[in-house]
FINU-243516 format. One line per 2 residues: number of its first residue (from 1); for each residue x, y, z of N, C-alpha, C, O. Coordinates in steps of 0.2 Angstrom, whole numbers. Layout:
BEGIN
NUM	X/Y/Z/X/Y/Z/X/Y/Z/X/Y/Z | ...
//
This chain:
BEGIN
1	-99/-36/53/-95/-31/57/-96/-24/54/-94/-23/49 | -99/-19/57/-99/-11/57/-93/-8/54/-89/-7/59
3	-91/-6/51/-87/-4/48/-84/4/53/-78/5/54 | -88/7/55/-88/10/61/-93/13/63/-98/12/61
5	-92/17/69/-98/22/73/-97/28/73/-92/30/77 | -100/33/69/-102/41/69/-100/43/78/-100/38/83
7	-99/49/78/-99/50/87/-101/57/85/-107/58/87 | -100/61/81/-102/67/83/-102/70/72/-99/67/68
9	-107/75/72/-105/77/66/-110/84/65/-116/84/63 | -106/90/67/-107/93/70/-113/95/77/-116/99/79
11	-112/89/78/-118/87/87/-114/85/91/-109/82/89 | -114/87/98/-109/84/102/-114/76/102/-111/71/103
13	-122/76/102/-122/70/105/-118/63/101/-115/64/96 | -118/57/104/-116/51/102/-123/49/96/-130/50/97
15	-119/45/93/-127/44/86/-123/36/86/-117/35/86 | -128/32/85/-128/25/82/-133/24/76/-139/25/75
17	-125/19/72/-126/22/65/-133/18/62/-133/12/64 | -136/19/58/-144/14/56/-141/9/52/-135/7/50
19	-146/7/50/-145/0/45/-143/4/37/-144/9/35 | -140/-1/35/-138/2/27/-145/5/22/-151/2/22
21	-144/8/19/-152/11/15/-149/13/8/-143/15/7 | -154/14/4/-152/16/-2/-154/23/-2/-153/26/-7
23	-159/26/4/-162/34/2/-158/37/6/-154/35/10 | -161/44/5/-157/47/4/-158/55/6/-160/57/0
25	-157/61/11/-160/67/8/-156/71/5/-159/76/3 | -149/69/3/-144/73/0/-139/70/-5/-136/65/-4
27	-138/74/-9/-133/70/-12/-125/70/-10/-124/70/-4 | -121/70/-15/-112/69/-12/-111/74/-8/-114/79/-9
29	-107/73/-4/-107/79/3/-97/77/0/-93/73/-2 | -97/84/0/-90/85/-2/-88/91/3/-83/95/0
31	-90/93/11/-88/94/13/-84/94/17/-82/88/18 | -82/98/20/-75/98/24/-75/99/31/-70/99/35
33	-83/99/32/-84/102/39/-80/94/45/-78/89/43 | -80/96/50/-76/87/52/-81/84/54/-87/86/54
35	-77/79/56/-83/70/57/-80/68/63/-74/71/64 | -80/63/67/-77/61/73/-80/53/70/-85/51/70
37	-74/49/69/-78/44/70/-73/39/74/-67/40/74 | -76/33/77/-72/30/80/-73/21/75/-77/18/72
39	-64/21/76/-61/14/72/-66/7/76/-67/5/82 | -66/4/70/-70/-2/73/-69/-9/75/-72/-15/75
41	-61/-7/78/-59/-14/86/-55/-7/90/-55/-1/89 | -52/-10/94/-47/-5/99/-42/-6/96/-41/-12/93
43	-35/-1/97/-27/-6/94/-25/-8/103/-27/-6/109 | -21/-13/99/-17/-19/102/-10/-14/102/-8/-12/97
45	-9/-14/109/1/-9/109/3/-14/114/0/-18/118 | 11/-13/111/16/-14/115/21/-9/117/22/-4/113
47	23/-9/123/28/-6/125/26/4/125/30/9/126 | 18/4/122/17/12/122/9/14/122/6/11/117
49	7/17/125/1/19/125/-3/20/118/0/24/114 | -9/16/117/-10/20/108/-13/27/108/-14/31/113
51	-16/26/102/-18/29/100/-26/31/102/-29/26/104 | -29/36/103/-37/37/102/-40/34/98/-40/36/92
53	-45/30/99/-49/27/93/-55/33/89/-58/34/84 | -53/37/94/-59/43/89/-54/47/81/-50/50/83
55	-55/46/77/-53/47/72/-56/56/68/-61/56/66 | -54/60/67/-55/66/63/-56/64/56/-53/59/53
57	-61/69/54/-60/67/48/-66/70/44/-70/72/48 | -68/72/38/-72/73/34/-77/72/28/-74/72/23
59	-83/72/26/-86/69/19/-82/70/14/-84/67/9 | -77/74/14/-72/76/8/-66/69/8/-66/65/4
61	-63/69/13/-59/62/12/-63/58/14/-60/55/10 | -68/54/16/-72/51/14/-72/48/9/-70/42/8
63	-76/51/5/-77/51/-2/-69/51/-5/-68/46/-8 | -66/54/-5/-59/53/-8/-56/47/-5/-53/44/-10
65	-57/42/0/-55/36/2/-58/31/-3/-56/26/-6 | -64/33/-2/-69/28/-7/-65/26/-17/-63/21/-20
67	-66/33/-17/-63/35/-24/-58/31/-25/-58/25/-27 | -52/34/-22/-43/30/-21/-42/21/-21/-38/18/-23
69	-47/21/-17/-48/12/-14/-52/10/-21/-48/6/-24 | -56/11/-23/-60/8/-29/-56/9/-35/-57/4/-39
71	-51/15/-36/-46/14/-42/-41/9/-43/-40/6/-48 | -38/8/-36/-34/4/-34/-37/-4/-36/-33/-8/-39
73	-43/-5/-35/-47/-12/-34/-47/-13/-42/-45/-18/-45 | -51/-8/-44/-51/-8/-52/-45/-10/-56/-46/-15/-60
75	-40/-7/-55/-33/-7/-57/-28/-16/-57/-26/-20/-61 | -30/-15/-52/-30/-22/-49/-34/-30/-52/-31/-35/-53
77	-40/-28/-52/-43/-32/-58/-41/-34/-64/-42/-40/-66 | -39/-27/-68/-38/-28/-74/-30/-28/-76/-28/-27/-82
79	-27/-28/-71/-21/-32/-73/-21/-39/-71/-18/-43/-75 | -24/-43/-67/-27/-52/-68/-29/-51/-75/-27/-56/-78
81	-32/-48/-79/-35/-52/-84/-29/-49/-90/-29/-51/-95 | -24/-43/-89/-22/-42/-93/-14/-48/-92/-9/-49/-97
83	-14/-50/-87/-9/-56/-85/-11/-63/-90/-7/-66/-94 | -17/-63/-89/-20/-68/-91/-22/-69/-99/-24/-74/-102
85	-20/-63/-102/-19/-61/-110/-13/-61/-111/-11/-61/-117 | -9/-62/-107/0/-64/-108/3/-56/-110/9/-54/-112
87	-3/-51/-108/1/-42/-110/5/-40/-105/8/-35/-106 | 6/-43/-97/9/-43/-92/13/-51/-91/11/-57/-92
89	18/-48/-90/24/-56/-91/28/-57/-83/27/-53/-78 | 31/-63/-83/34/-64/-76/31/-63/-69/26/-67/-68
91	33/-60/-65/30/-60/-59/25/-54/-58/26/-48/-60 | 19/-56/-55/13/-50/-55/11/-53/-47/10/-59/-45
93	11/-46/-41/8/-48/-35/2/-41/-34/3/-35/-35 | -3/-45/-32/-10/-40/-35/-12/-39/-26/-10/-43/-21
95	-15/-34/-25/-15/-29/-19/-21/-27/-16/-22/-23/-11 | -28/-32/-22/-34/-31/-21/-36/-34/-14/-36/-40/-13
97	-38/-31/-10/-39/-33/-2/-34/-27/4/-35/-26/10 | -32/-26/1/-27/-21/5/-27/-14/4/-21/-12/5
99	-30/-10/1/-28/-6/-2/-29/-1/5/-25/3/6 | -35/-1/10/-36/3/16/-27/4/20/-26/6/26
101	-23/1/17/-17/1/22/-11/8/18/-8/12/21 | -11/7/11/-8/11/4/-13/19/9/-10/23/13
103	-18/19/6/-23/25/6/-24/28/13/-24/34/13 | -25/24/19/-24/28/26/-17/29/27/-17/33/32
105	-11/26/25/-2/27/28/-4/36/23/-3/41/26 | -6/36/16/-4/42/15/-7/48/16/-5/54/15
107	-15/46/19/-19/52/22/-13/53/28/-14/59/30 | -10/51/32/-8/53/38/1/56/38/4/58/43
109	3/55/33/9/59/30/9/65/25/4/67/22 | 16/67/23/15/70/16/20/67/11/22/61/12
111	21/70/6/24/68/0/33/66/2/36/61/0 | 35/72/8/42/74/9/44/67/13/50/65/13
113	37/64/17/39/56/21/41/51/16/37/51/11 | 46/47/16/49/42/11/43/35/13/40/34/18
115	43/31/8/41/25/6/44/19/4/47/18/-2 | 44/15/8/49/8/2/42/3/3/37/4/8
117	43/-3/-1/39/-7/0/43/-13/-4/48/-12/-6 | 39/-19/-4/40/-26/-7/38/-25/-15/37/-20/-19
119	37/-33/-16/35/-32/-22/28/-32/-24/26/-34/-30 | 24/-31/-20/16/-31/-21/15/-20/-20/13/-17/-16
121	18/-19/-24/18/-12/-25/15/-6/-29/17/-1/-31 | 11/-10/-30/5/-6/-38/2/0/-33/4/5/-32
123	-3/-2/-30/-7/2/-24/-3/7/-22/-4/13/-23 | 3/4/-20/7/10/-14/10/17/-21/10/23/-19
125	11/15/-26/14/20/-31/6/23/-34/5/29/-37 | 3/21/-33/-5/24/-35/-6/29/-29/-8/35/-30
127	-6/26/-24/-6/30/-16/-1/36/-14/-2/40/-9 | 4/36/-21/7/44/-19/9/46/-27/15/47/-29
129	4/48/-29/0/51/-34/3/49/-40/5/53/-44 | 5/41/-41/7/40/-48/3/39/-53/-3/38/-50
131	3/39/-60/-2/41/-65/-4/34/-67/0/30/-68 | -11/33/-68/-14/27/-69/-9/23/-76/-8/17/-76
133	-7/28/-81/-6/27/-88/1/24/-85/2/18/-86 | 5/27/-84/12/24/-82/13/18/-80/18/14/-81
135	5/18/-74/7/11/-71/6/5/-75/9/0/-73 | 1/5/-80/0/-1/-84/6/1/-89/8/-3/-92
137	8/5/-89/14/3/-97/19/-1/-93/22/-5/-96 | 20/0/-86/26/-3/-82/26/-10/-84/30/-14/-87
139	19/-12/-80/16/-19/-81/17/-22/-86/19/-27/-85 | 15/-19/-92/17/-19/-97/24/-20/-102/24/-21/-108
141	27/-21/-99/34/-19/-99/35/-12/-105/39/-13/-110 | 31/-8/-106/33/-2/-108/37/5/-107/37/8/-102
143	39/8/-113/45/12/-113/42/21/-109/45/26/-108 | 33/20/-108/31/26/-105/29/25/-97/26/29/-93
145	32/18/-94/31/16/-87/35/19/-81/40/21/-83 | 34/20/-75/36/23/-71/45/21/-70/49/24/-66
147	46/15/-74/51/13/-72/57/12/-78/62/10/-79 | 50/16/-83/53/16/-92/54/7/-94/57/4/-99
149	49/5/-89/47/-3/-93/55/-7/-90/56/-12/-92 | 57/-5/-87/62/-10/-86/61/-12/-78/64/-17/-76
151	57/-10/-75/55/-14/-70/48/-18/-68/49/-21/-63 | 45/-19/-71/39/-21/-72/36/-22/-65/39/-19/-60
153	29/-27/-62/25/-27/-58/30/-24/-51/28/-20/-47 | 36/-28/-49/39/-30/-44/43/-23/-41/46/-23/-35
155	44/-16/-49/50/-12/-45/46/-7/-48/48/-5/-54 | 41/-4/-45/40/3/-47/41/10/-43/38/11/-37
157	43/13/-44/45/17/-42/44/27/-44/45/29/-50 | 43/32/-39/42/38/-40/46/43/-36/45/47/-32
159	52/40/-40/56/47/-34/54/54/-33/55/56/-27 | 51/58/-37/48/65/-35/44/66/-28/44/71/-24
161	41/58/-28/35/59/-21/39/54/-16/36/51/-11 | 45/53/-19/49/49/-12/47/40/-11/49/36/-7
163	45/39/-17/44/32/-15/47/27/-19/45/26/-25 | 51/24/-16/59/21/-18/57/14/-18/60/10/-15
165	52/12/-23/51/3/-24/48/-1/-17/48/1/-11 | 45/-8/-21/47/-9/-26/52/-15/-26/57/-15/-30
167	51/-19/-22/59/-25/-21/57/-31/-22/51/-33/-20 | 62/-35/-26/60/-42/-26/63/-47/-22/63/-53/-24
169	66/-45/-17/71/-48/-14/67/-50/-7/65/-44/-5 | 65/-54/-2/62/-56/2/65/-49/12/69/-49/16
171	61/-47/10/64/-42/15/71/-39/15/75/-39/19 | 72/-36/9/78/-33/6/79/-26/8/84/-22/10
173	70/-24/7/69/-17/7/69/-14/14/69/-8/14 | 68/-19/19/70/-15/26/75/-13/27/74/-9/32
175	83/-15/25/88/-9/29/88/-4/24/90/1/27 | 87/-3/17/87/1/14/80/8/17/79/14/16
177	78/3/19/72/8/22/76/13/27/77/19/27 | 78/9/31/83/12/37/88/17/36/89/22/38
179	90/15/31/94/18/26/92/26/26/96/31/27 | 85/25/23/83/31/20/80/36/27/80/42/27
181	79/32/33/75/34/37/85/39/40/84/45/42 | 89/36/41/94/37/43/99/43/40/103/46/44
183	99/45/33/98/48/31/94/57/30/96/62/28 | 86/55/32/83/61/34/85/63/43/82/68/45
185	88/60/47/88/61/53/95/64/52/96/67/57 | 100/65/48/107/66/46/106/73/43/108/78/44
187	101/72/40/100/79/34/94/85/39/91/90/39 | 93/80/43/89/86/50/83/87/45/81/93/46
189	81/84/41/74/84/39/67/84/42/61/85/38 | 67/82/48/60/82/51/55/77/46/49/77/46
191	56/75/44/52/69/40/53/62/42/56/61/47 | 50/55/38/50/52/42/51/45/34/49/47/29
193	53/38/36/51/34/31/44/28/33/43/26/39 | 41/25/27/38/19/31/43/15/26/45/14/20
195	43/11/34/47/4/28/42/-2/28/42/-5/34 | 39/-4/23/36/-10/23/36/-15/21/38/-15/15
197	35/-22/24/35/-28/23/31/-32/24/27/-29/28 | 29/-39/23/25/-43/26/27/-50/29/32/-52/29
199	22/-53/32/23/-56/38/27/-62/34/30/-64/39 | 28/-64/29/31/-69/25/38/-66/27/42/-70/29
201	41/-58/26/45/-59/27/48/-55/34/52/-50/34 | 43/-58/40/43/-54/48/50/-59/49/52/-56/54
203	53/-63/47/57/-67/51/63/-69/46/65/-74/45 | 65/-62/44/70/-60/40/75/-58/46/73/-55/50
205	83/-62/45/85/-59/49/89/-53/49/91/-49/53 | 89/-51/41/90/-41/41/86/-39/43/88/-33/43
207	80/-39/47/75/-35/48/79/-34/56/82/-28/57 | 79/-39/60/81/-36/65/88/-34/65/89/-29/69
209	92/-35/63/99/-32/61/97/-24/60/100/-19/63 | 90/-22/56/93/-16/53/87/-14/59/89/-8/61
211	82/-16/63/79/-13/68/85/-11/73/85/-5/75 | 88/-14/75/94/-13/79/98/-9/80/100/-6/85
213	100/-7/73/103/0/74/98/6/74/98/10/78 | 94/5/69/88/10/70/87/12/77/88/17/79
215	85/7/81/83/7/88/90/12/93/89/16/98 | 97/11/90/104/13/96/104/20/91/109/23/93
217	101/22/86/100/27/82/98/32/83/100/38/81 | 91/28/86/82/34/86/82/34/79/83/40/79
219	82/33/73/80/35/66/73/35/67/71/31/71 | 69/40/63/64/41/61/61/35/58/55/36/57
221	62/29/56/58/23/52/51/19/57/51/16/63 | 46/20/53/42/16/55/41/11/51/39/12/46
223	42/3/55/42/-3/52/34/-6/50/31/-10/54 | 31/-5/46/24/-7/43/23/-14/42/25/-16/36
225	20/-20/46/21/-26/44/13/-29/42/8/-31/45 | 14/-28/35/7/-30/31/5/-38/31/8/-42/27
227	2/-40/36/0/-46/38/-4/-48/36/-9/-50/40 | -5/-51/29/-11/-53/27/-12/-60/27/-17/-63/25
229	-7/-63/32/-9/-70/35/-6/-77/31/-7/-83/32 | -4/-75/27/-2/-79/23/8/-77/17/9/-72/13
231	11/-81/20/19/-81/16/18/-86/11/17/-92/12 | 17/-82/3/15/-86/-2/9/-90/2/3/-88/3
233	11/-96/3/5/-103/5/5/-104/10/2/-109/13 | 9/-101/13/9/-102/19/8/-99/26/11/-94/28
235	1/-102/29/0/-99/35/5/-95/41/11/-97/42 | 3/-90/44/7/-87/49/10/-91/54/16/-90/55
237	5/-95/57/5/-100/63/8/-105/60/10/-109/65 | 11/-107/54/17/-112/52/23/-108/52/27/-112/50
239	25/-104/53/29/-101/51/33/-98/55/39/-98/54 | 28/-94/61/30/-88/66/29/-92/74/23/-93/75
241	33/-94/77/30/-96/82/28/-91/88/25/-92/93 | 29/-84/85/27/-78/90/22/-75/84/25/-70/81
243	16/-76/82/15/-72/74/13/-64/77/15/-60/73 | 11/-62/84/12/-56/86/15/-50/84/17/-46/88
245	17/-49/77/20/-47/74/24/-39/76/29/-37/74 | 20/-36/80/18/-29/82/24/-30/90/28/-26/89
247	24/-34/95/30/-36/97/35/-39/97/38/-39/102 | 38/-41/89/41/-43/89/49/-38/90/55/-41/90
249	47/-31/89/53/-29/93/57/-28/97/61/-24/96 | 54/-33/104/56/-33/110/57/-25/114/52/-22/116
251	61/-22/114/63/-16/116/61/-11/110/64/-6/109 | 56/-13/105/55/-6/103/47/-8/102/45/-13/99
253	45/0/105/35/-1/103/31/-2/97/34/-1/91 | 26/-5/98/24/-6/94/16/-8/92/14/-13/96
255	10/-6/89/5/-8/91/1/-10/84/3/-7/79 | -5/-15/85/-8/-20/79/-14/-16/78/-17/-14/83
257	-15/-14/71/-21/-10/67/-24/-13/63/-21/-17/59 | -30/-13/64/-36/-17/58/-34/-14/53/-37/-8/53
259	-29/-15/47/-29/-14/41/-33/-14/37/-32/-12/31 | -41/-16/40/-44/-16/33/-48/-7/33/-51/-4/29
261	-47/-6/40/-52/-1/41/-47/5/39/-42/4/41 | -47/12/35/-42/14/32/-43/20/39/-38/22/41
263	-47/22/41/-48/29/49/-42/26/52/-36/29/53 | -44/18/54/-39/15/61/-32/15/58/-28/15/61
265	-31/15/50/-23/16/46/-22/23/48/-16/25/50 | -27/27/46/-23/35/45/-22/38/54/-17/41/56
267	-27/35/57/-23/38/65/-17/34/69/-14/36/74 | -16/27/64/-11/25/69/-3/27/63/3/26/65
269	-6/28/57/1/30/56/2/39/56/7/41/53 | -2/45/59/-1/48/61/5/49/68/10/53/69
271	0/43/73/2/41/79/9/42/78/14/46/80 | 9/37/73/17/33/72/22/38/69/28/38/71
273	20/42/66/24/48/62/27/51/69/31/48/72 | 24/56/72/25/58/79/30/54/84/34/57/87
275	29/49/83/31/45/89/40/43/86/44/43/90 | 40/43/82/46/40/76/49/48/76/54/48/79
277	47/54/75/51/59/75/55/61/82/60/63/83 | 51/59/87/52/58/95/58/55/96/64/57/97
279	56/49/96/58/43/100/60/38/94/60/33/97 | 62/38/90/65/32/84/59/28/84/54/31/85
281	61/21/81/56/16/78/51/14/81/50/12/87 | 45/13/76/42/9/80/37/5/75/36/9/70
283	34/-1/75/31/-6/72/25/-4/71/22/-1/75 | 21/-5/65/13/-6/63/12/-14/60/15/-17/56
285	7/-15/64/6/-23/61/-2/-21/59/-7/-20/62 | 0/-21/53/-8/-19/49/-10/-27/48/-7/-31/45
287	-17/-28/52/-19/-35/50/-25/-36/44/-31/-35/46 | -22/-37/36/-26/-37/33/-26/-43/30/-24/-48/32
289	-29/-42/22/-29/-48/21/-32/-48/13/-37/-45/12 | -26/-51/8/-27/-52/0/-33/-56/-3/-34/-62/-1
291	-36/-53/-9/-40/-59/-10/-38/-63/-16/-40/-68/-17 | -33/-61/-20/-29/-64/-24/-25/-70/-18/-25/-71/-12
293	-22/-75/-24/-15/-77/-22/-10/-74/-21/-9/-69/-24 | -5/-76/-16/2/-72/-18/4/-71/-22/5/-65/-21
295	7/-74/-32/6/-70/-36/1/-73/-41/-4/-76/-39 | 4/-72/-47/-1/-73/-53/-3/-80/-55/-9/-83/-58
297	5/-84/-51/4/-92/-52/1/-95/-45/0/-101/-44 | -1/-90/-40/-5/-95/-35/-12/-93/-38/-13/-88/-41
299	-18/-98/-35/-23/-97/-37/-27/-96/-30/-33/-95/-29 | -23/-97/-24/-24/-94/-19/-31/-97/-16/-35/-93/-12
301	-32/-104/-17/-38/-108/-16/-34/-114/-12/-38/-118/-9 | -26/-115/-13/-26/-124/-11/-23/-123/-3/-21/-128/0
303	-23/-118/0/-22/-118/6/-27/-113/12/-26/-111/18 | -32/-112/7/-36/-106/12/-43/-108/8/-44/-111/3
305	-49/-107/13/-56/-109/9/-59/-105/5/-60/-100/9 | -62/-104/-1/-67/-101/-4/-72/-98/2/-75/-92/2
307	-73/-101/8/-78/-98/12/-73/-92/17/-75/-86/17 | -70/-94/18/-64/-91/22/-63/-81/16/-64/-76/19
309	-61/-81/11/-60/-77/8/-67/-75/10/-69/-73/15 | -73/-77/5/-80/-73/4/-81/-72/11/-86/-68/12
311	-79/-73/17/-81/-72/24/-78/-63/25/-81/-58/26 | -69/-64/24/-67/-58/24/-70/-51/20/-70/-45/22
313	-74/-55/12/-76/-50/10/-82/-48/12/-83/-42/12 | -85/-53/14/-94/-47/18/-93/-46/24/-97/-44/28
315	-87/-46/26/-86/-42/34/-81/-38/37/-82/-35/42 | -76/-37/32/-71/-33/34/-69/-29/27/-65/-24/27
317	-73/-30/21/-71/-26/16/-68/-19/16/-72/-15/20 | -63/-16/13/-62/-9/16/-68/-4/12/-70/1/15
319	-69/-5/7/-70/0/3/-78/-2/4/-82/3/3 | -82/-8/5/-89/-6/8/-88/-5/15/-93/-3/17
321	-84/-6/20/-85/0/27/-85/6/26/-88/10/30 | -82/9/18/-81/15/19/-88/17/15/-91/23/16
323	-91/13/11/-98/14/8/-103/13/13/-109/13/11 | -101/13/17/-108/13/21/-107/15/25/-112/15/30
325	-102/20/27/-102/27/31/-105/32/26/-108/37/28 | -103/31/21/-106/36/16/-114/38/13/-116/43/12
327	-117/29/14/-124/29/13/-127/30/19/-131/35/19 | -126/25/25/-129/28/31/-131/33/32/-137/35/32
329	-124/37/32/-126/45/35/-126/50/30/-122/55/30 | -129/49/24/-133/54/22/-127/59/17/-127/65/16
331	-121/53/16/-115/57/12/-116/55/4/-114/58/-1 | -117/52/4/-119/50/-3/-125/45/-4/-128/44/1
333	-128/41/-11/-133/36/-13/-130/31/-17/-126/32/-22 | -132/24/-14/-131/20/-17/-128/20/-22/-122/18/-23
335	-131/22/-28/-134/26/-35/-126/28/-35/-122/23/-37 | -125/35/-33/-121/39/-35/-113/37/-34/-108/40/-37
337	-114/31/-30/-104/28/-29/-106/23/-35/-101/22/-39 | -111/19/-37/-110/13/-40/-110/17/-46/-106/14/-50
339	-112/26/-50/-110/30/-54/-102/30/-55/-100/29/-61 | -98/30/-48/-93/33/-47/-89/27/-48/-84/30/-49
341	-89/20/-48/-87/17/-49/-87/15/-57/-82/12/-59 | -92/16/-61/-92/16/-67/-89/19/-71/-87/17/-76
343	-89/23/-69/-83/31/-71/-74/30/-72/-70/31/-76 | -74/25/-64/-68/22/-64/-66/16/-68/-60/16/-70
345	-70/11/-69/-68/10/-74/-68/8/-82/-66/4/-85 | -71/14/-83/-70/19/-89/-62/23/-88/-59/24/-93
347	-62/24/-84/-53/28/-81/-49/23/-82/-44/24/-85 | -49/17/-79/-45/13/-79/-44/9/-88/-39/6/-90
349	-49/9/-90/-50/7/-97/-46/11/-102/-43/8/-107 | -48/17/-101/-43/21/-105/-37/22/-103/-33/23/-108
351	-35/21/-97/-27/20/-97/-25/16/-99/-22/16/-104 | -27/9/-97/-27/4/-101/-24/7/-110/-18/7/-110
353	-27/9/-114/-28/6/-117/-22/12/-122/-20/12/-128 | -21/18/-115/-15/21/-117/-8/19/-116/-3/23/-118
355	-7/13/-113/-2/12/-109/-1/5/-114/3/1/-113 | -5/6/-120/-5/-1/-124/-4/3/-132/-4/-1/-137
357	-2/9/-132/1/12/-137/8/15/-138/11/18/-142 | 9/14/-129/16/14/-128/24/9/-132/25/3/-130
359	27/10/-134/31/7/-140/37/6/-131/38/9/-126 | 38/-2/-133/44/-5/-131/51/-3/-129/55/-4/-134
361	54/-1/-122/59/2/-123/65/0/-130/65/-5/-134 | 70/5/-130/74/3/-136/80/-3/-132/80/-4/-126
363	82/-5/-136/88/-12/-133/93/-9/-132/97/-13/-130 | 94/-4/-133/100/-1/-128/99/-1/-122/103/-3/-118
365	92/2/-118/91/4/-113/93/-3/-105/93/-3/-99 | 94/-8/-111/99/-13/-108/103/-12/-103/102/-14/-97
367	107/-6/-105/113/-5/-104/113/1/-102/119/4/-104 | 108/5/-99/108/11/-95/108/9/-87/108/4/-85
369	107/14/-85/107/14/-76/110/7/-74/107/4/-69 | 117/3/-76/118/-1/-75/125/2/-70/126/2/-64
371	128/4/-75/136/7/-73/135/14/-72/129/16/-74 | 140/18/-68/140/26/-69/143/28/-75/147/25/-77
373	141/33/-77/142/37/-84/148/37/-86/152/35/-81 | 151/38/-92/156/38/-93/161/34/-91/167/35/-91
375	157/26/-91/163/21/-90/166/17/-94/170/13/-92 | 165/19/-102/170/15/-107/169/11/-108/172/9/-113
377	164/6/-104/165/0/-107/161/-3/-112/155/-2/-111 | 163/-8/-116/163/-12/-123/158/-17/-121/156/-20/-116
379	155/-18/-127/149/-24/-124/151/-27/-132/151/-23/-137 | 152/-34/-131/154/-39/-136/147/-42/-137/142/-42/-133
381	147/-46/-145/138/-51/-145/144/-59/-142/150/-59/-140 | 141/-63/-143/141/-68/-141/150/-72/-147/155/-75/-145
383	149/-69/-151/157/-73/-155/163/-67/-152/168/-69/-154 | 162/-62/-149/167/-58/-144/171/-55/-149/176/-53/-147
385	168/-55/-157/171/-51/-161/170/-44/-162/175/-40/-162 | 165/-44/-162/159/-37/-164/155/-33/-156/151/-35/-152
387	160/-26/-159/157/-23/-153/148/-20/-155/147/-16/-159 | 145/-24/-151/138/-22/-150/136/-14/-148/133/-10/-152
389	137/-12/-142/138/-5/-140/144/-5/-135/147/-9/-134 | 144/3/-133/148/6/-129/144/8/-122/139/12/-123
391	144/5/-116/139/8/-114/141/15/-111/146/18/-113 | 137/18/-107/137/26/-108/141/28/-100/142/33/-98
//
């Protein structure tokens, strides 16, 4: 499948895009001039007219999608093997396969729009601009991690850039989303939250509870439902007897995005940002798809086929659609991304291996952000003789 079709670049004519090549008459095009290209299915709406498939856009983001998605992929890699070395503990949920969903929600907002997500949330805290080194100390359960090592894979978090975890609780994070989204409509901020979840937990009954009010609200939230076709091990179609996820709001709009393609993410959560400060909620069913298992203990083979994944990845891959927008049309060589790739993970090696010199929080840190400040109380060890600390 074509990852997309060129329509104009500075031509008005329509151009159909050639076969993949490694030549080449130029090198990285880091231009900003625009690009028209159109997403490669049409969206699926409910209840609302979509979006335009022709897409704006640039060789500069381009190449910065390229870049972003291949960090992310990288990143992603070498915590499977650093799980696998026992230097990542407990629960690890890996994001390699999705990352066009992370990287186009944040081309199409800003910093000031809030974020929540589940526990597959490595990508999304890299997608608004968290530090490679942080995120392996988290992982890590280190005292330099985003979360000061006390949260580890499942709660990371960057309050500065608005992005609030990070949840291990099975669709917990949607009313708190509402929450946040409810909030900026109170505080007259003109901004917007994405709340997201996956089809695993589309048939939470908080989710419509908190759509509900949202809806008799108008809040600004748009419900993101990352559908990668599978709840841990289990298929959609066992699960959802509507899997249509995108209408599952009945009275609230909604329309289905090929998740893998990141153009068709950034114009429909464009759409959606718009549409959300208007008129309240509305649904995204990004249809994508992990190539890990669910987490570190699925091996993500006894319920889906070896052919079946390797299918997704020579046909819907995000980050070779975007490579072959870049080679086709004369924005970069072969050569110079598979450079750029090597580059990364040499970046990713080095955080690695800073984020491995990071010292273990201290064991008080137990007993911070637990209680509000100055609450007095006493912490006993186990014979209730000996007071161990005071917490703060």
């Amino acid at each position: 499948m074509a990852a997309a079709v060129v329509l104009r670049r500075l031509r008005p004519h329509r151009l159909v895009a050639p076969a993949l090549t490694t030549t080449t008459t130029r090198g990285v095009s880091d231009s900003t001039d625009p690009l028209t290209i159109e997403t490669s299915i049409p969206y699926k709406s409910h209840i609302v007219d979509p979006p335009s498939r022709e897409v704006t856009t640039t060789p500069h983001e381009l190449l910065t999608f390229f870049r972003d998605m291949s960090v992310m992929r990288r990143a992603e890699i070498a915590a499977d093997s650093l799980y696998k070395s026992k230097l990542i503990r407990g629960f690890c949920h890996l994001y390699d396969g999705q990352e066009a969903v992370a990287v186009g929600m944040e081309a199409a907002i800003t910093r000031s729009d809030a974020i929540i997500t589940a526990y597959r949330d490595h990508c999304t805290y890299l997608a608004r601009g968290g530090d490679l080194v942080a995120a392996f100390a988290e992982l890590m359960g280190r005292r330099d991690g985003c979360s000061r090592g006390k949260g580890g894979s499942m709660h990371f978090y960057k309050k500065d850039a608005n992005f609030y975890g990070g949840h291990g609780i099975v669709g917990a994070q949607v009313p708190l989303g509402c929450g946040l989204a409810f909030a900026q409509r109170y505080r007259k901020e003109g901004t917007v939250t994405f709340d997201l979840y996956g089809d695993g937990a589309a048939n939470q009954g908080q989710l419509f509870e908190a759509l509900n009010m949202a809806a008799l609200w108008k809040l600004p939230v748009i419900l993101v439902c990352e559908n990668n076709h599978y709840g841990m091990g289990t298929a959609e179609w066992r699960a959802s007897k509507s899997p249509a996820y995108y209408k599952r709001g009945d009275y609230v709009p909604g329309l289905k995005v090929d998740g893998m393609d990141v153009l068709a993410v950034k114009q429909a959560c464009k759409f959606a940002k718009e549409h959300a400060l208007e008129n309240g909620p509305i649904i995204l069913e990004m249809d994508t798809y992990r190539y890990h298992g669910h987490s570190m203990s699925d091996p993500g083979s006894t319920y889906r086929t070896r052919d079946e994944i390797a299918g997704i990845r020579q046909e819907r891959d995000p980050i070779e659609r975007v490579r072959k927008l870049l080679v086709t049309h004369d924005l970069a060589t072969m050569q110079e991304l598979k450079d750029m790739e090597k580059e990364i993970r040499k970046q990713v090696d080095t955080a690695i291996a800073k984020a491995k010199e990071s010292p273990m929080p201290d064991p008080s840190e137990l007993f911070t952000n637990v209680y509000a400040n100055d609450c007095g109380l006493e912490s006993f060890g186990v014979d209730r003789k000996v007071v161990r600390t005071v917490l703060p």
